[in-house]
N, C-alpha and C positions, 0 to 999 in steps of 0.2 A: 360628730358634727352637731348633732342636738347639745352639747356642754358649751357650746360654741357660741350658738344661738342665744342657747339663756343667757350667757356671757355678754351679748349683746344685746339682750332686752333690759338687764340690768344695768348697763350705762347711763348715766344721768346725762339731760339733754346738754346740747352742747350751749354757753354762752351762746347769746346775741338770735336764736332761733324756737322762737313760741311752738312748742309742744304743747299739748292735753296732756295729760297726768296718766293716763291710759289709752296713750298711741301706743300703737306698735306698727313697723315699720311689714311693711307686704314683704311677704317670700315668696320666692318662688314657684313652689308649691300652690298658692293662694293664687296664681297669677293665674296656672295650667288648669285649676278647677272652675275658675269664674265664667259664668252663664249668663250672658244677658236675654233679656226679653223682646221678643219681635213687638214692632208697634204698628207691624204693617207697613203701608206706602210709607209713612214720616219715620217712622225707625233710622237707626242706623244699618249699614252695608256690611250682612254679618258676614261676608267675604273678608272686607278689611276688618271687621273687629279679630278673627280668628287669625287670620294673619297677623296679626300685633298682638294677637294672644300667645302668639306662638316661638315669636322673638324676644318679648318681654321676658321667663322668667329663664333663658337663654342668658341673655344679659346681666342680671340680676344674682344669677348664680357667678358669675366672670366677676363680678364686681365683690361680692361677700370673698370669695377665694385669693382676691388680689388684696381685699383686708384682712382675711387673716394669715395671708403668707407675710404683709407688712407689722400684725402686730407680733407673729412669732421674734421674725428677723428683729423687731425693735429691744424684743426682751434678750433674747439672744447678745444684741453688744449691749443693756444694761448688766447681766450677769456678769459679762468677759469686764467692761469697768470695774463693777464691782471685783471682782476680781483682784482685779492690777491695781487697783487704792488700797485693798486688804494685803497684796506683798508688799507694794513701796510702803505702807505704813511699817509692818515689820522689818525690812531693810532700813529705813529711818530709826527705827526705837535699837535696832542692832548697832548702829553706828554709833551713836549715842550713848551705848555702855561702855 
């Protein structure tokens, strides 16, 4: 899972979406650990912060899994092309002699 991560920390940002140079994208992990401060009366309702603390990295985990079961699968049919271009090239160059 961490080879994964890095994997994805090293992705160059995408076209058309302004990054910092040194974002990194919240995990999960970061989600479950974060502590806010009471401010008192004006504060926020740490009922609902913890509640939403507690769904967020819930979701966030569903989401990184849903990407990399989509980048396996994607290299998966690039290999099987590759593949089948590398026999029909040799079927081609056989026929041909």
């Amino acid at each position: 899972m961490r080879a994964f991560l890095r994997y994805l920390r090293a992705e160059p940002p995408r076209p058309g979406a302004y990054r910092a140079a040194n974002y990194v994208p919240l995990r999960p992990w970061q989600v479950r650990e974060r502590r806010f401060t009471r401010r008192g009366r004006r504060g926020v309702d740490a009922v609902e912060v913890a509640e939403f603390l507690d769904r967020v990295p819930d979701d966030l985990a569903e989401v990184y899994a849903a990407l990399g079961s989509s980048r396996r699968e994607t290299q998966r049919i690039k290999d099987a092309l590759k593949s089948w271009q590398s026999q029909r090239a040799r079927e081609d160059l056989a026929a041909r002699r």
